[in-house]
C-alpha positions in Angstrom: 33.6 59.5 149.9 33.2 57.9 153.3 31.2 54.6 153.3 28.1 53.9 155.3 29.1 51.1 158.0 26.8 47.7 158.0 26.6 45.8 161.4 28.0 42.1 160.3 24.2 40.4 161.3 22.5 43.0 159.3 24.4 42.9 156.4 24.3 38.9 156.6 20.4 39.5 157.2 20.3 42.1 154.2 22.5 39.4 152.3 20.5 36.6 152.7 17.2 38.2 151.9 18.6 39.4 148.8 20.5 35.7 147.8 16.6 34.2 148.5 14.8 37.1 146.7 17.2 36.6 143.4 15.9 33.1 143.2 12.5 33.9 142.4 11.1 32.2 144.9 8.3 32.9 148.4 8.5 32.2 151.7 10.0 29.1 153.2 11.0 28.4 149.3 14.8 28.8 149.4 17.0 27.1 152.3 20.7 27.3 153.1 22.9 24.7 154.5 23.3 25.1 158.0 25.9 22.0 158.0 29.0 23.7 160.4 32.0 23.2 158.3 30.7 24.1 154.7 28.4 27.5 156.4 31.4 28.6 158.6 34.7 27.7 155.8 31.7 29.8 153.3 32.0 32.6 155.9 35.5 32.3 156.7 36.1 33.0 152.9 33.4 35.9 152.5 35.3 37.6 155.8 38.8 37.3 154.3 37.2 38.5 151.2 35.2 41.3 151.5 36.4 42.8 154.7 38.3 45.5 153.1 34.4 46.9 151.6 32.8 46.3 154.7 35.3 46.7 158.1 32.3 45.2 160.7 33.1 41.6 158.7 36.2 42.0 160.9 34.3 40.5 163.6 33.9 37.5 162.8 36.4 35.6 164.5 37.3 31.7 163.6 39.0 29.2 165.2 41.3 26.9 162.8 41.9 24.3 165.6 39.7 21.5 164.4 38.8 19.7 161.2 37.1 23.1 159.4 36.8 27.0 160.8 34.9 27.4 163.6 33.0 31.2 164.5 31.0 31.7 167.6 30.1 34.6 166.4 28.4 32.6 163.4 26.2 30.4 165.4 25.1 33.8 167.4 24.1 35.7 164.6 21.7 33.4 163.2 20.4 32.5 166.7 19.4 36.3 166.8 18.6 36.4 163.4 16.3 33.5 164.1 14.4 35.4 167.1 14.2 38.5 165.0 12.0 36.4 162.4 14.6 37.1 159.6 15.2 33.5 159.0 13.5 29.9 160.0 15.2 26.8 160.8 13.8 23.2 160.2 13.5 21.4 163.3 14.6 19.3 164.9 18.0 18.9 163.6 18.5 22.6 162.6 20.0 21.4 159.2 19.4 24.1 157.6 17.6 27.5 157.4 15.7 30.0 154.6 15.4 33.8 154.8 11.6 34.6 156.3 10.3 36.5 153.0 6.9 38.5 153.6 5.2 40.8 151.0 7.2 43.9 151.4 10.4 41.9 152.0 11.7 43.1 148.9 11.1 47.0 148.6 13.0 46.8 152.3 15.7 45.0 150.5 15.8 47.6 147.4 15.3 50.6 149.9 18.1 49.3 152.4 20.7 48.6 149.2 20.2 52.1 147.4 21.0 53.7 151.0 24.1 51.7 151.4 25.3 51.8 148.2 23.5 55.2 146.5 27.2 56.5 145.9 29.2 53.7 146.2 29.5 51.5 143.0 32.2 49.4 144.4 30.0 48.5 147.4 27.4 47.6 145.6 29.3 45.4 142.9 31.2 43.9 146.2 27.8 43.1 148.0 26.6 41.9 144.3 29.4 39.0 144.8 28.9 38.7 148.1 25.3 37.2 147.5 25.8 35.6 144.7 28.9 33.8 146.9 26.1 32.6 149.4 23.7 31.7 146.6 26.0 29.1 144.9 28.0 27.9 148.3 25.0 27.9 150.5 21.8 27.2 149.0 20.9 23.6 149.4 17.2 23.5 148.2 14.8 25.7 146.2 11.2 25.3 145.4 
């Protein structure tokens, strides 16, 4: 069975709306750390991890050179996820930021996983870890 390929900033998008849905909670309810070397050595880990599922992971590339990994490719994805209104950041200091969560966020979410993952059990139980990976690394304040 061939697997449907996920862009690496939409399955982060799809994976944070879903980490940010599972906690119950609206809009502006659920943030994630933002601080550079827990976000990026979180990231660092879900890429080594989960790459085999979902090949576009791949491009993440990290620099080990200084105190924790470093990805470019990190800060750009949530600068565009940022100006496509998937997420918000607290200003000024940009210390973290929460999954933008509207009233039909969720049936997107459910409609988005059962076409990735409609045949592919394995997929789904990866992405199942993957979020629940962000959820307990990541999320720094609910409610």
């Amino acid at each position: 069975m061939e697997q449907r390929r996920i862009a690496v900033e939409d399955l982060l998008a799809l994976a944070l709306q879903a980490a940010a849905l599972s906690e119950g909670k609206e809009r502006g309810e659920v943030w994630f750390t933002e601080e550079p070397a827990t976000l990026h050595a979180t990231l660092k880990g879900i890429r080594d991890r989960y790459q085999h599922v979902f090949p576009d992971l791949a491009e993440l590339s990290f620099s080990g050179e200084g105190a924790f990994p470093y990805s470019p490719e990190v800060r750009q994805i949530l600068g565009n996820l940022q100006l496509d209104g998937v997420i918000g950041r607290r200003n000024p200091s940009f210390d973290r930021f929460s999954p933008n969560i509207f009233a039909g966020t969720k049936q997107v979410v459910n409609d988005e996983l059962r076409a990735l993952f409609a045949e592919d059990p394995d997929g789904q139980k990866a992405f199942a870890d993957l979020v629940e990976e962000l959820r307990g690394k990541l999320i720094v304040k609910t409610g």
